[in-house]
C-alpha positions as CSV (number, residue, x, y, z in Angstrom):
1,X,108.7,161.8,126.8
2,X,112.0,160.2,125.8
3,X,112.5,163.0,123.2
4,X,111.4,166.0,125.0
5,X,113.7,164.7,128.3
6,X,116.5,164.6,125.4
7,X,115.6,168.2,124.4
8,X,115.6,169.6,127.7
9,X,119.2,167.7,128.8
10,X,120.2,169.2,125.2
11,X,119.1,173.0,126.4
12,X,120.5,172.4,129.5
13,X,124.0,171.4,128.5
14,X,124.5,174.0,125.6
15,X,123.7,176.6,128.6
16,X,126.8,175.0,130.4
17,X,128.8,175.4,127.8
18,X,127.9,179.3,126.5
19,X,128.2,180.2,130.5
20,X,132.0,178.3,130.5
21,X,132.5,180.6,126.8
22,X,130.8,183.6,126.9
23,X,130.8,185.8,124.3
24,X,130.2,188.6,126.7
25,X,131.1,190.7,128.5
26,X,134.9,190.8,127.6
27,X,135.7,188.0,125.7
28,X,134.6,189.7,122.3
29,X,137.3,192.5,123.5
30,X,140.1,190.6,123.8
31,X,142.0,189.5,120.8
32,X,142.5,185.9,119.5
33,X,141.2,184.0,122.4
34,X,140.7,180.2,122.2
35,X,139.2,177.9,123.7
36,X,142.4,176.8,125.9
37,X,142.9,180.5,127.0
38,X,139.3,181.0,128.5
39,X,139.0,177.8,130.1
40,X,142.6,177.0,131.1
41,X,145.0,174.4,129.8
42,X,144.0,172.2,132.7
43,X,143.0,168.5,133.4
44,X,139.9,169.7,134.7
45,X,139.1,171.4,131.9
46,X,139.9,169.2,129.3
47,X,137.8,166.8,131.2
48,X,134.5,169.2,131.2
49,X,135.1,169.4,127.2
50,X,135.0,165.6,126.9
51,X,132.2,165.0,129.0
52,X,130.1,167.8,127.4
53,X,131.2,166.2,124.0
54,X,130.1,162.6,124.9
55,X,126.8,164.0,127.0
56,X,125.9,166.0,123.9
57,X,126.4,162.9,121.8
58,X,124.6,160.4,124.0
59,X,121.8,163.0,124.1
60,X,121.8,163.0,120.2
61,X,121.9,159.4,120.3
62,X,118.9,159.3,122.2
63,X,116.7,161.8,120.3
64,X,117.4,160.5,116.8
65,X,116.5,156.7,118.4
66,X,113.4,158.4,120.1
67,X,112.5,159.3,116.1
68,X,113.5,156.7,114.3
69,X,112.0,154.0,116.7
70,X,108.7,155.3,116.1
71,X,108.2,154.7,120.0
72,X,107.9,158.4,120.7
73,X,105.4,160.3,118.3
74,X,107.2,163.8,117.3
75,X,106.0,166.5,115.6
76,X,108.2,167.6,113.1
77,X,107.3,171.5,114.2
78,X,109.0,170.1,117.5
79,X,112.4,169.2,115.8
80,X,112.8,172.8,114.8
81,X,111.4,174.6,117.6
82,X,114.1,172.9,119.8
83,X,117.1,173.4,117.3
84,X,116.2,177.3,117.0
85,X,116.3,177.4,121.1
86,X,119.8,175.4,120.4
87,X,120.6,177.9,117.6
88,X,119.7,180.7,119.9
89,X,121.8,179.6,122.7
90,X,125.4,179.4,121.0
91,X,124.9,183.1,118.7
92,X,125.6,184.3,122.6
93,X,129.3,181.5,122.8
94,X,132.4,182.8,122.1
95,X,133.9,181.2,118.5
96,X,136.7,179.5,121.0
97,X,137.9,176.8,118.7
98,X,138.3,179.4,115.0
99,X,138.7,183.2,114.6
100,X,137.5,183.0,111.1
101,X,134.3,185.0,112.0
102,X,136.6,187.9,112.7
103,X,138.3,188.1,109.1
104,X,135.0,188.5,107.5
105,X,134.4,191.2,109.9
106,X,137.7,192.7,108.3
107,X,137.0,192.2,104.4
108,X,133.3,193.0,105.2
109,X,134.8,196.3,106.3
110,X,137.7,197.1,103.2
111,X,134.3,196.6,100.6
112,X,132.1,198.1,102.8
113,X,133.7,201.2,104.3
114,X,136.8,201.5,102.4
115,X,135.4,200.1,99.0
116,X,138.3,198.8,98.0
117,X,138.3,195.5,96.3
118,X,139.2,192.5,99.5
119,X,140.5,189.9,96.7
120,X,143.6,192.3,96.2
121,X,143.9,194.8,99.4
122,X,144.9,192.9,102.3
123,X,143.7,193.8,106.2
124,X,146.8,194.7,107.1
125,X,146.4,197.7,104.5
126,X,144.4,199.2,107.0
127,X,146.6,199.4,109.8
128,X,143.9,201.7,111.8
129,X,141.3,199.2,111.7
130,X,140.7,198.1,115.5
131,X,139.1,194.9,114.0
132,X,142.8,194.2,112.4
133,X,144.1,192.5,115.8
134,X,141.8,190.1,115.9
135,X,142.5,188.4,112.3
136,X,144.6,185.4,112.1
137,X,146.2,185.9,108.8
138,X,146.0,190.0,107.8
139,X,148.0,189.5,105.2
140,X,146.2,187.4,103.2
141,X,143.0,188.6,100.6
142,X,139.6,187.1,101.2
143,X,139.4,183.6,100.8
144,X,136.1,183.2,99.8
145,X,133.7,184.1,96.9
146,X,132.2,187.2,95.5
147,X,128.6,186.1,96.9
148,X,130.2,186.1,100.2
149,X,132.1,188.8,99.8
150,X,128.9,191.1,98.8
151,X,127.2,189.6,102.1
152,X,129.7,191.2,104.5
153,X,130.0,194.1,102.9
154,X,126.3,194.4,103.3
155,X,126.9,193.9,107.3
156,X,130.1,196.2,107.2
157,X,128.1,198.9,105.8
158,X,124.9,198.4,108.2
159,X,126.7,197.8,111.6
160,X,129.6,200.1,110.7
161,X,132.2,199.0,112.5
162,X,130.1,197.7,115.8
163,X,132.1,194.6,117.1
164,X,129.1,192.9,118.7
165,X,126.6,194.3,116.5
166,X,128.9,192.7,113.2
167,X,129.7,189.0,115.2
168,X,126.2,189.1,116.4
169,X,124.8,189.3,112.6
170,X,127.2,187.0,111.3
171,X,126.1,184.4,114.1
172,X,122.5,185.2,113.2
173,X,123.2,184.4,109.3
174,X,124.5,181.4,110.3
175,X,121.9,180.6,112.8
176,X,119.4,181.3,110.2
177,X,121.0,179.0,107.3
178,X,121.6,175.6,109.4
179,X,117.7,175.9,110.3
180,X,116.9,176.3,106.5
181,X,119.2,173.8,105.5
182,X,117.7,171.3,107.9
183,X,114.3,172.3,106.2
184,X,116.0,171.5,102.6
185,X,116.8,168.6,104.2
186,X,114.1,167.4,105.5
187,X,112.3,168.4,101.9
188,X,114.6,166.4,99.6
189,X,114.2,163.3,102.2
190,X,110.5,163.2,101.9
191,X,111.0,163.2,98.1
192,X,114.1,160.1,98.2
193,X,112.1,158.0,100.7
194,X,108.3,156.9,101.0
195,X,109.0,157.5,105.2
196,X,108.0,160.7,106.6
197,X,110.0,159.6,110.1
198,X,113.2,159.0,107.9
199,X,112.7,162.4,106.5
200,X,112.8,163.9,110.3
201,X,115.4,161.6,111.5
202,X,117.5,163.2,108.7
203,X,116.5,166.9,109.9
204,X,117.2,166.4,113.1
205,X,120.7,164.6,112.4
206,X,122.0,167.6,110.8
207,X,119.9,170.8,113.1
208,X,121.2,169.0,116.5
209,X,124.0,167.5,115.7
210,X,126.8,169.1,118.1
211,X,129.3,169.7,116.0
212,X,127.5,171.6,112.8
213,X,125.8,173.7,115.7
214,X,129.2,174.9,117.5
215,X,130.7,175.2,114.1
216,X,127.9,176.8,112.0
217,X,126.2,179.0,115.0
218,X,128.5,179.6,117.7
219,X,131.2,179.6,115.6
220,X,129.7,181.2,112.1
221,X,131.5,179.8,109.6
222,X,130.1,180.3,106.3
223,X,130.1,176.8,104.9
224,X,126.4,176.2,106.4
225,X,125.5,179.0,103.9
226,X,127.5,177.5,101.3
227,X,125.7,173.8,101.8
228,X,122.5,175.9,102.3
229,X,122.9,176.9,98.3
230,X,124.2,173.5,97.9
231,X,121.4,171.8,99.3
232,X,119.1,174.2,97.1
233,X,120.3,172.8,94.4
234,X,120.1,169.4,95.3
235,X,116.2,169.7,95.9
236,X,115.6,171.1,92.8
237,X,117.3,168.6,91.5
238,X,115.1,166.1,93.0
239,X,111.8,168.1,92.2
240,X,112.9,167.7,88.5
241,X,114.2,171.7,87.9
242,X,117.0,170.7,86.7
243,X,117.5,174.3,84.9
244,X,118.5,175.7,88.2
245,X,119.9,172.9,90.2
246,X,123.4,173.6,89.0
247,X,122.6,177.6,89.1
248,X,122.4,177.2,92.8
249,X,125.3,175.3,93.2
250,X,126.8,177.7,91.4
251,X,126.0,180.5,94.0
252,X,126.8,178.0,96.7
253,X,130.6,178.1,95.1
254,X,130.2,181.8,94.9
255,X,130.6,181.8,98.9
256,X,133.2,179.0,98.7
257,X,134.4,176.8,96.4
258,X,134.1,173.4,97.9
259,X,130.3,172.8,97.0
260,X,131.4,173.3,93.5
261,X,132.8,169.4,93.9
262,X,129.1,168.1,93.6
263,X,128.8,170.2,90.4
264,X,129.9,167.7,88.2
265,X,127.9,164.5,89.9
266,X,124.8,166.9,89.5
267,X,125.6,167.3,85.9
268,X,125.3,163.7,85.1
269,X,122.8,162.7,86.8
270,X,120.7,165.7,85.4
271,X,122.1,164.8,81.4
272,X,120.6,161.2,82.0
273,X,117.1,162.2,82.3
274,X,117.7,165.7,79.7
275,X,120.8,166.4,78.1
276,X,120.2,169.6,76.8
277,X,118.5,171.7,80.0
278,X,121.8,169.7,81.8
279,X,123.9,171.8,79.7
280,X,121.6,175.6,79.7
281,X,121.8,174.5,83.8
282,X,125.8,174.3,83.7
283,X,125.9,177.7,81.3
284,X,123.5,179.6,83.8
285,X,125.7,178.6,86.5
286,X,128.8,180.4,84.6
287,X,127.2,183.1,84.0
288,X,126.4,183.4,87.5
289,X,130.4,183.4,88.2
290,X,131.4,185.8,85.4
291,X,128.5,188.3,86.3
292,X,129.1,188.6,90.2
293,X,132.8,187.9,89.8
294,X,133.4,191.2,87.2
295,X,133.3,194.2,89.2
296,X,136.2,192.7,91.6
297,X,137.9,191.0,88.9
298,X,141.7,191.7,88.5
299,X,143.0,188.9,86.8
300,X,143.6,185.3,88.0
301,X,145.0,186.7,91.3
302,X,141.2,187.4,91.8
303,X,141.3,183.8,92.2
304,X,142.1,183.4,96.2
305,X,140.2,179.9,97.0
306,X,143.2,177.5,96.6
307,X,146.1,180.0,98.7
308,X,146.4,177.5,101.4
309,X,146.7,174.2,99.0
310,X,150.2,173.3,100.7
311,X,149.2,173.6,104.4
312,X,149.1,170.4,106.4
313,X,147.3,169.3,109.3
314,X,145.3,166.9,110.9
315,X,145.0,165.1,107.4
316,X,145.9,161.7,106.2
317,X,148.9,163.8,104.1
318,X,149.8,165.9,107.3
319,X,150.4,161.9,108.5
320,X,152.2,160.9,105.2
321,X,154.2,164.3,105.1
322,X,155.6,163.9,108.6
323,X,155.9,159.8,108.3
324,X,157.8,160.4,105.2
325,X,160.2,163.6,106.1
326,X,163.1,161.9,107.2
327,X,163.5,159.9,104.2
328,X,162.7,162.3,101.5
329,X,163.1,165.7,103.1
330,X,159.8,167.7,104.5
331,X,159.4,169.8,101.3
332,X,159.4,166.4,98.8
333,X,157.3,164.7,101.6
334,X,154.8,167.6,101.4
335,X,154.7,167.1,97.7
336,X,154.5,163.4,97.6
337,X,151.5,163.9,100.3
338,X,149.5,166.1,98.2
339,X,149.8,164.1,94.9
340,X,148.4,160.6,96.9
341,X,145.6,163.2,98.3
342,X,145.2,164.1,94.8
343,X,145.6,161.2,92.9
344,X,143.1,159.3,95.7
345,X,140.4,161.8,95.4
346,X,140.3,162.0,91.8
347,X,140.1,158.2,91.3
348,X,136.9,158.1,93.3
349,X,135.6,162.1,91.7
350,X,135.9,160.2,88.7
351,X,134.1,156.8,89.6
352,X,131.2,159.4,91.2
353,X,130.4,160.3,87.9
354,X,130.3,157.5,86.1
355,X,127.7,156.4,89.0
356,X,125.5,159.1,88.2
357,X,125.8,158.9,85.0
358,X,124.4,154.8,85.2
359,X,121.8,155.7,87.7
360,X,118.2,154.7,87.9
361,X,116.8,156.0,90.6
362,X,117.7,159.9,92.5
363,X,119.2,158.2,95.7
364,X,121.8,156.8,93.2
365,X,122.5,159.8,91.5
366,X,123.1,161.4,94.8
367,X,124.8,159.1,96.7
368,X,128.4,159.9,94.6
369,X,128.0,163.1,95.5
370,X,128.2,162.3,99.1
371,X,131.1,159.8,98.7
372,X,132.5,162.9,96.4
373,X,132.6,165.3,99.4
374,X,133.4,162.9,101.7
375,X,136.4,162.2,99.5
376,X,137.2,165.8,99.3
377,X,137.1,166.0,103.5
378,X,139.2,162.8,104.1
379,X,141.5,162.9,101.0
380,X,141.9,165.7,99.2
381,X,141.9,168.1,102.5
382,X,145.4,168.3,103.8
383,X,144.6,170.8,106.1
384,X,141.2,169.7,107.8
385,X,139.2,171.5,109.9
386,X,136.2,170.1,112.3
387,X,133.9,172.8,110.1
388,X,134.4,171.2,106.7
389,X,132.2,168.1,108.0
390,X,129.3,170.2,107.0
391,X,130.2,169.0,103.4
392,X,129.7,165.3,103.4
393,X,127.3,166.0,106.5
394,X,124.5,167.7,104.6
395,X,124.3,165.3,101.8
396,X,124.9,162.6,104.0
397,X,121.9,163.4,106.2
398,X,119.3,164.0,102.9
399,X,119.8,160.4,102.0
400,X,117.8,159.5,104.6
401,X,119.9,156.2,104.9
402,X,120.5,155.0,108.1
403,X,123.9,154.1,107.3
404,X,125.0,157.3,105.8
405,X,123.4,158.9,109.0
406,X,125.8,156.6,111.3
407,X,128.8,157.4,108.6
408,X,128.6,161.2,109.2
409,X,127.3,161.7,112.9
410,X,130.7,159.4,114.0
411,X,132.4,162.2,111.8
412,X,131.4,165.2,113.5
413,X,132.4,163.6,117.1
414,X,135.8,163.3,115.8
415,X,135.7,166.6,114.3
416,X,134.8,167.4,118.0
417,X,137.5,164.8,119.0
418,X,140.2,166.3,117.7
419,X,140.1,169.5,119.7
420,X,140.4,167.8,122.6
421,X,144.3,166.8,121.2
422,X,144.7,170.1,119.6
423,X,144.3,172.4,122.3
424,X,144.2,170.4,125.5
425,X,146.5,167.1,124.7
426,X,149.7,168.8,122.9
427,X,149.4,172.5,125.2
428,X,149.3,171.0,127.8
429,X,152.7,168.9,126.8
430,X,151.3,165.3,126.4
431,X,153.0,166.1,123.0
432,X,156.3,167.6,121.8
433,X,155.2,171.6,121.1
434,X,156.7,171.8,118.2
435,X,154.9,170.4,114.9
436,X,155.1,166.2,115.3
437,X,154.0,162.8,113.9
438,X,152.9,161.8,117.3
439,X,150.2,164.9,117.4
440,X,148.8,164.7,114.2
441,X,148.5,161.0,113.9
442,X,146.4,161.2,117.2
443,X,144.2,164.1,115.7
444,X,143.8,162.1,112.7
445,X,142.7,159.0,114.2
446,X,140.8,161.1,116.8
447,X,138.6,162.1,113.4
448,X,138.3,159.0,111.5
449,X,138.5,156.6,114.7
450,X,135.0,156.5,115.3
451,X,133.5,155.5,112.3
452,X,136.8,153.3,111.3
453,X,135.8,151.5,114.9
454,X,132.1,151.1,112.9
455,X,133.3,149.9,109.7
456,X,135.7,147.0,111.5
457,X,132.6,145.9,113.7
458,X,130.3,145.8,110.8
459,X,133.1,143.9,108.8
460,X,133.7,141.1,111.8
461,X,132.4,138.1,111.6
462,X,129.7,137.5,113.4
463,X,130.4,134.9,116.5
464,X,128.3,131.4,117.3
465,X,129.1,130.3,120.2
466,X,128.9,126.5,120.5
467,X,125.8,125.4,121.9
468,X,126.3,122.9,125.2
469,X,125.4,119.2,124.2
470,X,122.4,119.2,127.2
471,X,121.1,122.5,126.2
472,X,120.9,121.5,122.3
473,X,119.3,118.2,123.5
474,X,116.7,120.2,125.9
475,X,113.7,121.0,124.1
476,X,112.7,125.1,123.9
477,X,109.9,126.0,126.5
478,X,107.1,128.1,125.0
479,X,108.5,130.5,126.7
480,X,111.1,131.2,123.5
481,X,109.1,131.0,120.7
């Protein structure tokens, strides 16, 4: 009962929240909308966010207790039935917190109409195109791999320039890869532990957690179908294929590169139980990239992943950069930012592998690649969005460790968090409007504030409070045994 009153409180608030950002009517027709513009930059409205936030949270609190308790029997059938009502509820919510569904409307449309290749011809090529005034950045190629790229030419080409018919898709993909990445889940945890109510406990952390389902459904971002690939690979890898756990990975890069982090981990751990078949895995996977990469390939420009290395925000070198600008100078700052970012994240890339490599057992030769994308989200990311938690998330949640669980569900609230600053706390003039310390110090402790607060109180000491001399002389009733 605890569960399914959890469910239904779950249901009920996501339908608050699509009502409050519709998709339609005429919020798909109007261009570049956020979250701020449809609700208001109010107090009242930054208020509802918050409380739907925490209610959401508290809910998921309650459901992954209700599981992991053993208290409430649940059906793993139930877990999913629920996230795909969940699922089915946001494809109908605006994207109010990223447009990025819209530019691969627009590069889904310059391979798929106008065949022309979207690594080199920009949007703005296309000055016609209605879906050009809703893109954010129309002067930039496609960002993202040839796997991807081939996928929304595929939805250009079928919807054929049909606004709600090519957001609606998109949403559905995405829909339809966080439920099979939650199965994937669920599958490698039943293989890492001996407990079948760990193994739904880690489904249900990643298919109802609130931010991975505003992010990955309501506001379709592709990095749920990169971890999807990812995750692929990781339970072959755990089933013992490991021929075409790195193949997979390898297709998970070819939609965006960050997965491609976990390649290396993958690699070792796989070359300590068979050298050889570790090495035919690693050449498959290139293979994979020369083949689907030649028909767009112009030369390293082809290359678009890394375009937007030097942007800053909401990062711990957005913090340094700003911290540090008076002294050096913003452009030296920025530099000096991105080589600790660097320098950080390789340090523990490195030690990742050499855990792998040493590793006994598959829960330790998986566990560096979690601390290696969580190291790429809180270190090597100067420019972090509340969508890349999916990375860490993912493996995080196959673990099936109750501490890794904790680790990445405090993540995604502050992922969540740091909207609430972004377009309530600085429109709305708490903060100077122009780009300040102030702002993105309180983003970025928004995001890593919750499970810093978790790491301090599991560091404390623990208290004994000295026992009065009567009661230490009284003798225990039975009462306490």
């Amino acid at each position: 009962m605890v569960f399914l009153g959890a469910a239904v409180g779950t249901v009920l608030l996501y339908a608050v929240w699509v009502v409050w950002v519709p998709l339609l009517p005429t919020n798909l027709y109007i261009p570049l909308l956020d979250l701020g513009k449809i609700t208001g930059y109010t107090w009242a409205s930054a208020g509802l966010y918050l409380a739907l936030v925490l209610l959401l949270f508290a809910l998921y609190a309650v459901g992954y207790r209700a599981i992991t308790s053993g208290k409430s029997r649940v059906k793993t059938w139930w877990l999913f039935a629920a996230g795909a009502i969940l699922c089915a509820e946001l494809v109908w919510a605006y994207p109010a917190t990223a447009v990025d569904v819209f530019g691969y409307v627009a590069s889904g449309q310059i391979l798929g109409l106008h065949q022309a290749n979207p690594f080199v011809v920009l949007p703005s090529a296309f000055p016609g195109d209605a879906i050009l005034a809703y893109v954010a950045y129309p002067d930039e190629p496609s960002q993202y791999g040839p796997v991807w790229v081939l996928l929304s030419g595929a939805v250009a080409a079928l919807t054929r320039t049909d606004l709600p018919s090519e957001v609606l898709m998109y949403k559905v993909v995405a829909a339809a890869a966080h439920l099979a990445s939650a199965g994937a889940i669920y599958h490698i945890a039943l293989r890492l532990t001996a407990s079948g109510r760990m193994a739904q406990a880690s489904a249900f952390l990643f298919l109802w957690n609130p931010l991975l389902l505003w992010e990955m459904v309501a506001n379709a971002h592709n990095d749920g179908f990169m971890m999807l690939l990812g995750l692929v690979g990781v339970w072959l890898f755990v089933a013992g294929h490991d021929l075409f756990a790195l193949l997979a990975i390898a297709a998970g890069a070819l939609v965006k590169a960050p997965v491609a982090l976990i390649g290396p981990v993958v690699f070792a751990g796989a070359a300590r139980r068979n050298c050889p078949r570790a090495v035919e895995g690693a050449l498959l996977g290139l293979l994979l990239a020369a083949v689907v990469y030649r028909p767009f390939w112009e030369g390293p420009r082809t290359l678009t992943a890394l375009q937007r290395a030097d942007l800053f925000t909401a990062s711990l070198g957005a913090v340094l950069r700003l911290a540090l600008a008076p002294a050096l100078g913003l452009g030296d700052a920025g530099a000096f930012a991105s080589t600790v970012s660097l320098s950080a994240f390789t340090a523990i890339a490195v030690m990742s592998v050499m855990l792998a490599f040493r590793a006994q057992t598959d829960v330790e030769r998986l566990r560096p690649a979690y601390y290696t994308l969580l190291a790429a989200l809180l270190l090597l990311t100067t420019w972090f969005q509340a969508w890349y938690v999916v990375w860490p998330f993912a493996l995080g949640a196959a673990l099936a460790e109750p501490r890794r669980h904790l680790e990445v569900a405090l993540l995604s609230l502050g992922g969540l968090l740091q909207y609430f600053v972004f377009i309530y706390l600085w429109v709305m003039g708490f903060f100077p409007r122009t780009e300040n310390l102030g702002v993105q110090l309180t983003a970025y402790l928004a995001i890593v504030g919750p499970l810093l607060v978790m790491l301090i109180v599991r560091a404390a000491p623990r208290v004994h409070l000295p026992i009065p001399r009567r009661l230490s002389q009284t003798r225990p009733s039975a009462e306490y045994h």
